[in-house]
C-alpha positions as CSV (number, residue, x, y, z in Angstrom):
1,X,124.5,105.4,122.2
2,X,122.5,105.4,125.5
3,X,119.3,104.7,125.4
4,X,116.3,107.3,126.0
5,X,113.8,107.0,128.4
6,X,110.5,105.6,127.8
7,X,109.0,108.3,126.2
8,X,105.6,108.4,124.5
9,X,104.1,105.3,122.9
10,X,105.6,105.1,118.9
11,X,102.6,103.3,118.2
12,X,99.9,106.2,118.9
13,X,102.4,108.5,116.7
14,X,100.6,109.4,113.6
15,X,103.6,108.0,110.6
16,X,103.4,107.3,107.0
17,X,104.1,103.9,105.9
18,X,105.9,103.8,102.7
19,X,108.2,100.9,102.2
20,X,106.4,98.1,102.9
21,X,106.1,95.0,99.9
22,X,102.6,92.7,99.3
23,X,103.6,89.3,100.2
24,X,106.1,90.5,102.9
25,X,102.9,92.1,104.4
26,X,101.5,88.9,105.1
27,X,100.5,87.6,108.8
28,X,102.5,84.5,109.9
29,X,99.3,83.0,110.6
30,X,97.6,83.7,107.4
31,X,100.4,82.2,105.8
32,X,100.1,79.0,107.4
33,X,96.3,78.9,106.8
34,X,96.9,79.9,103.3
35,X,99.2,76.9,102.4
36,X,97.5,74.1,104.6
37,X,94.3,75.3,102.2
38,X,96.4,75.0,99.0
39,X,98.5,72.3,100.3
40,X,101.5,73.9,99.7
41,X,104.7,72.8,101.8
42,X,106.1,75.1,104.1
43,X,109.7,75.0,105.3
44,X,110.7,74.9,108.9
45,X,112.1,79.0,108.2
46,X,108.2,79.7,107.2
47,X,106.3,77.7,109.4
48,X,108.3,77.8,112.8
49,X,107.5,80.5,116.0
50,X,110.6,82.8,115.0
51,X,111.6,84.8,111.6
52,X,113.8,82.6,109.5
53,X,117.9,83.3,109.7
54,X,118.7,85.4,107.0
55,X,121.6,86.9,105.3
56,X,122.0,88.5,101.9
57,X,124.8,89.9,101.3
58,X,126.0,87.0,99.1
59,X,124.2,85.4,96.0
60,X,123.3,82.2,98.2
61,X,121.9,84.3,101.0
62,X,120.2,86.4,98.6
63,X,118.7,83.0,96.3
64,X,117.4,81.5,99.9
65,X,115.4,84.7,101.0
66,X,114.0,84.8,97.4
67,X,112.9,81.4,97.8
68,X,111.2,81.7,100.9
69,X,109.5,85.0,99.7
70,X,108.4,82.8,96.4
71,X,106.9,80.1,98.3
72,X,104.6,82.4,100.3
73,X,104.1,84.2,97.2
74,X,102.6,81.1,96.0
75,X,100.1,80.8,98.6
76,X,98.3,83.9,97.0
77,X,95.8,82.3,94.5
78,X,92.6,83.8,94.5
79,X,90.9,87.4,94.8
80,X,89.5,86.4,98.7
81,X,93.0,85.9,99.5
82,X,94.4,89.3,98.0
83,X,91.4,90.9,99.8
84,X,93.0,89.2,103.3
85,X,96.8,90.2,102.7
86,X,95.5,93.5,102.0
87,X,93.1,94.7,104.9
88,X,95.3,92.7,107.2
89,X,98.5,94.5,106.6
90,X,95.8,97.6,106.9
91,X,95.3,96.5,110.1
92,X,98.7,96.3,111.4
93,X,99.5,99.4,110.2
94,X,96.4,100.7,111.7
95,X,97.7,99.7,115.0
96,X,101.1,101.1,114.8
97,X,99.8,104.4,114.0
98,X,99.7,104.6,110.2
99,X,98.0,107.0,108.7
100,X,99.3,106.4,105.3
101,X,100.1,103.4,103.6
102,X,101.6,103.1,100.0
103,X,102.4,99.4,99.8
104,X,104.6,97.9,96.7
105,X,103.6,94.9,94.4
106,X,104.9,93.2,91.2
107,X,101.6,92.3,89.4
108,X,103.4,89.9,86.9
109,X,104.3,87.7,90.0
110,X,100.3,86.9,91.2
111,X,98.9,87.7,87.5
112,X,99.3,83.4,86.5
113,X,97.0,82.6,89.1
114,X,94.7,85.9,88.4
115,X,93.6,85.8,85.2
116,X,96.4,87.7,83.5
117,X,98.7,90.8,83.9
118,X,95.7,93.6,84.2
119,X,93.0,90.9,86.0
120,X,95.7,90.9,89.1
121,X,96.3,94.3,89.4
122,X,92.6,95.2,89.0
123,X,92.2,92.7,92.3
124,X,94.9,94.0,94.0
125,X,93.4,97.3,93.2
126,X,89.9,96.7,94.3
127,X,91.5,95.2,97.2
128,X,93.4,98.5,98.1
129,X,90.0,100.5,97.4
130,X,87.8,98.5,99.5
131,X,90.6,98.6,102.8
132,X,91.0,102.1,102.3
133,X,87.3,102.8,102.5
134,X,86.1,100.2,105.6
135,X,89.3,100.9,107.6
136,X,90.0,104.9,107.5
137,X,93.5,104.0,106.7
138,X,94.4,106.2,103.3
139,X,96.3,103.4,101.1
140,X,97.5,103.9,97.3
141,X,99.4,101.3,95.5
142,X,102.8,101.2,94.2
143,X,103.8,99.0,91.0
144,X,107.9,97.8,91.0
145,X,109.8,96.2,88.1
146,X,111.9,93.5,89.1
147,X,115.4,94.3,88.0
148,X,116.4,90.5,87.2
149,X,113.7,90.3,84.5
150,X,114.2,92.2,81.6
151,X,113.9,96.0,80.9
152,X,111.2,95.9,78.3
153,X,109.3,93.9,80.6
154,X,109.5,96.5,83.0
155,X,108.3,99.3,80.6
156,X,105.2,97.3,80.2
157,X,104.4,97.5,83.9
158,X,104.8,101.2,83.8
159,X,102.5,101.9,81.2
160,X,99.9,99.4,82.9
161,X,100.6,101.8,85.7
162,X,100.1,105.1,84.4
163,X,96.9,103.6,83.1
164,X,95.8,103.3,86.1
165,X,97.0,106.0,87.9
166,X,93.2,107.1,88.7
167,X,92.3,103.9,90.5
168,X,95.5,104.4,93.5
169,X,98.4,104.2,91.6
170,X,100.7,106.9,92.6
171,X,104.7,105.5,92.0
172,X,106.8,103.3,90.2
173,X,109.2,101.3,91.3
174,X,112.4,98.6,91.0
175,X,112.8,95.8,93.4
176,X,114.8,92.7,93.2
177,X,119.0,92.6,93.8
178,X,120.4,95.8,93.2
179,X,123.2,94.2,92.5
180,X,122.3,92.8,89.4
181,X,122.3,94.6,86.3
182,X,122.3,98.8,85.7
183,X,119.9,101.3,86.7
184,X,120.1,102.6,83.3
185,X,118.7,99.7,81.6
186,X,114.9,101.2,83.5
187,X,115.5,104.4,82.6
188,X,112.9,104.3,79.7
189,X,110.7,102.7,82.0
190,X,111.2,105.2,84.6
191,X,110.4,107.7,82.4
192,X,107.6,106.4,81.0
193,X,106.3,106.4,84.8
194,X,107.3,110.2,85.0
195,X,105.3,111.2,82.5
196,X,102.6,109.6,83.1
197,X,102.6,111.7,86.5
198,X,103.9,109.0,88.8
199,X,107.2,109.3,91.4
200,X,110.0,106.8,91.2
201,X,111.1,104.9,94.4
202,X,113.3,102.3,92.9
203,X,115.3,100.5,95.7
204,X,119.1,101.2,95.8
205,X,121.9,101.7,98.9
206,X,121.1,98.6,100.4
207,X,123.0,95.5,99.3
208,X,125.1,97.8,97.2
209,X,126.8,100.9,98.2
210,X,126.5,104.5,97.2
211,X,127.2,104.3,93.9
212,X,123.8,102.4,93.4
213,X,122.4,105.6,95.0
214,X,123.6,107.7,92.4
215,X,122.4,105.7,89.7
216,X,119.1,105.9,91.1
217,X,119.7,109.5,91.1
218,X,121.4,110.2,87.9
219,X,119.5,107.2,85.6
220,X,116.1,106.9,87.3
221,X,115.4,110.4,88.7
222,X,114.3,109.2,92.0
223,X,112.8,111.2,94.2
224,X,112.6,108.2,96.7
225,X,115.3,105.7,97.4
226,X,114.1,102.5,98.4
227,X,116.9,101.9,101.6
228,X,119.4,104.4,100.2
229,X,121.3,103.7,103.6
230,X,124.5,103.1,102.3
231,X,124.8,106.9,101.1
232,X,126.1,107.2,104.5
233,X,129.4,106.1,102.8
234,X,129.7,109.1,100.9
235,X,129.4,112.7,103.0
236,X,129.4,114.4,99.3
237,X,126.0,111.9,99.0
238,X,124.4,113.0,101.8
239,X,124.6,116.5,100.6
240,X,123.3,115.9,97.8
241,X,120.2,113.9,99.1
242,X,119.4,116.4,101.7
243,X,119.5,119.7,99.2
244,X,117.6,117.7,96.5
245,X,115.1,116.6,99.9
246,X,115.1,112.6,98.4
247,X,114.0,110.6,101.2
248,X,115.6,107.3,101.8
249,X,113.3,104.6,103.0
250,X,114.9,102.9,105.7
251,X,114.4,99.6,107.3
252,X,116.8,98.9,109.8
253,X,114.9,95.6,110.9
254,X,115.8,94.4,107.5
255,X,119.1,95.6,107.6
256,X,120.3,94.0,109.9
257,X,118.2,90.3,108.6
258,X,119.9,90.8,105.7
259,X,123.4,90.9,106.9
260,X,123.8,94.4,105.8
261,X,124.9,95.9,109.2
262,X,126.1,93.7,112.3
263,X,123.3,95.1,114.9
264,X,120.8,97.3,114.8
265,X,123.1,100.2,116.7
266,X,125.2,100.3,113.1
267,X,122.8,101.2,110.7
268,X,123.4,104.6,110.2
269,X,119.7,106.7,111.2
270,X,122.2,109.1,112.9
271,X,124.7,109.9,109.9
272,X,121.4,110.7,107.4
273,X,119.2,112.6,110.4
274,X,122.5,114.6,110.7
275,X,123.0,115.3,106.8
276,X,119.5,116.3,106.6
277,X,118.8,113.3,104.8
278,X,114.6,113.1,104.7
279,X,114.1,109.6,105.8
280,X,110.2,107.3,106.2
281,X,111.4,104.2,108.1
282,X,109.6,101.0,106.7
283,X,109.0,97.5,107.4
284,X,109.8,96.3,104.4
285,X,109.1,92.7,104.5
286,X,107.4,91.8,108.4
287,X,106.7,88.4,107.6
288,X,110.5,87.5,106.6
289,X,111.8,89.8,109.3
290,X,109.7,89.7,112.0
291,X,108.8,93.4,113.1
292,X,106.5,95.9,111.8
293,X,106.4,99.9,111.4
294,X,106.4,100.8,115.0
295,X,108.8,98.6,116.1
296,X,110.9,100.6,113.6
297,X,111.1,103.6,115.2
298,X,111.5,102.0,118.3
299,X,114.8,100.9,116.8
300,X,115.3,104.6,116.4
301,X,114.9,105.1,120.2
302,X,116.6,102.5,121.9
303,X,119.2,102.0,119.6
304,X,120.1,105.5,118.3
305,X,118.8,107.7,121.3
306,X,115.9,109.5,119.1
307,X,114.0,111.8,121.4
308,X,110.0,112.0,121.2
309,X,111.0,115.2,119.8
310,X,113.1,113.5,116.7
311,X,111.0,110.7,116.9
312,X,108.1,113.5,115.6
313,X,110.3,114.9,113.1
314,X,111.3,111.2,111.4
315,X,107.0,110.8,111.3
316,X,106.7,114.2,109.9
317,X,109.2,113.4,107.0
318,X,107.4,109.9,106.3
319,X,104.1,112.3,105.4
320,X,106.3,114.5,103.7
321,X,107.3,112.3,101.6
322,X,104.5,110.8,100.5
323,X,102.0,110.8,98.1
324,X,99.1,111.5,100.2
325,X,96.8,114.8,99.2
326,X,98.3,118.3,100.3
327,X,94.8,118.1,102.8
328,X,95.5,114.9,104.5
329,X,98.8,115.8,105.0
330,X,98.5,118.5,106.7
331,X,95.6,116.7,109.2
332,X,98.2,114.5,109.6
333,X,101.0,116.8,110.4
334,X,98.7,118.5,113.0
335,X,98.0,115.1,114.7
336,X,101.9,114.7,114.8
337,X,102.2,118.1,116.7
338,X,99.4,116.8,118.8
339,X,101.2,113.5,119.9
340,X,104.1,115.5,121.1
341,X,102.4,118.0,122.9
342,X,100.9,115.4,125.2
């Protein structure tokens, strides 16, 4: 598709963040100060100028970007540093025009080095709170399962969440290779999530195709798909995500790292903004893949043809979708209307 003309800047248009994970957040240079301070060894695919060469789309491809994520993971040891990650990734988002961020995190990964399960997620919390407050950006907190550990361990992390769904946490959910095991086995989890008044995201339609989506659908009751963009495969899909309005969160930067689609002209923005499809494009993992939330919709523009116009619309979906009050919203909506008015 041609590209559009320059248009209006992506970064001054207002946009919801709402796929975006807590170590992946992470500066390049943070990380680097982070492990020379803990002495922990970086490889060459962590430490260099450039995002490492990824692909994922086999189980050695998926073990290595695992492994990387792990060792930066590791580099997250005390409540200062949580405090960093967080108002940093603030920050970025800050400048690429978030007005809404709901960022994802796995508490039992950082809770060894934290004091426990609830310790770590009461740092990350106070972490979110105190961004939120100093930086104007609104910020709640997702918790996610990982789906190669086992279910009951994942039922454990929803009820810690519902319990503290008063301090910022508004979703639940399930991360990891969607190619390993069944949706089903969270459904109890999920659930338990549900009822305790929080929406489920889990991640499906990425490295798995649309039945993965389904599952989501049918076993988790999603009214968020983390990706989802392999629903393109399946027209009778896309109806059904655009009359039940479930918004896939795309990432096409990651798409393509992953080895998902070829360029960043195949992954299919077009075939869901046609359906109907809602969609709140993410940067999923920025320090693994080298781009953040604006770039994302520049994507959209120069590789798609998205008008300011459509551009506006995508943003509008991304607030739509999430869990931000009905009055902040609507500011936000209005500031949308405003940017393409200029």
């Amino acid at each position: 598709m041609a590209r559009v003309g320059p248009g209006r800047d992506v970064h001054s248009l207002p946009k919801a963040h709402l796929h975006l994970h807590f170590t992946g957040s992470m500066r390049p240079g943070t990380l680097i100060e982070l492990a020379d301070k803990y002495g922990v060894h970086l490889p060459e695919a962590l430490s260099g100028a450039r995002p490492p060469r990824l692909r994922a789309t086999d189980e050695r491809g998926w073990f290595r970007f695992q492994r990387l994520y792990d060792i930066a993971r590791s580099c997250l040891r005390r409540p200062e540093d949580i405090q960093r990650l967080v108002r940093e990734a603030a920050e970025e988002d800050l400048r690429d025009g978030a007005r809404w961020l709901e960022i994802q995190v796995d508490p039992t990964s950082y809770a060894p080095r934290l004091g426990g399960l609830s310790p770590a997620l009461e740092i990350i919390l106070d972490a979110v709170e105190t961004t939120s407050r100093e930086t104007g950006l609104g910020m709640r907190l997702l918790v996610a399962a990982n789906r190669i550990k086992h279910p009951l361990e994942a039922r454990t992390l929803a009820r810690l969440a519902v319990r503290y769904r008063d301090r910022g946490i508004v979703g639940f959910g399930l991360s990891n290779d969607e190619r390993r095991g069944f949706a089903r086995d969270f459904d109890r989890a999920f659930a338990i999530a549900r009822e305790g008044g929080l929406l489920a995201a889990p991640h499906g339609g990425e490295l798995s195709g649309p039945r993965s989506v389904r599952d989501c659908l049918d076993d988790l009751r999603a009214s968020r798909i983390g990706h989802g963009v392999r629903a393109a495969e399946d027209p009778r899909l896309l109806e059904r995500l655009a009359e039940a309005r479930v918004t896939c969160e795309v990432c096409p930067a990651s798409n393509v790292a992953l080895g998902v689609y070829p360029t960043l002209a195949d992954v299919p923005l077009r075939t869901l903004f046609g359906a109907g499809v809602p969609m709140a494009l993410g940067a999923d993992d920025p320090l693994l893949f080298g781009s953040r939330l604006a770039a994302q919709y520049e994507i959209a523009r120069e590789h798609h043809g998205f008008t300011d116009a459509e551009l506006a619309e995508l943003a509008r979906q991304s607030i739509r979708a999430s869990a931000a009050p009905e009055d902040v919203r609507d500011k936000i909506l209005v500031e949308i209307d405003e940017w393409l008015a200029l």
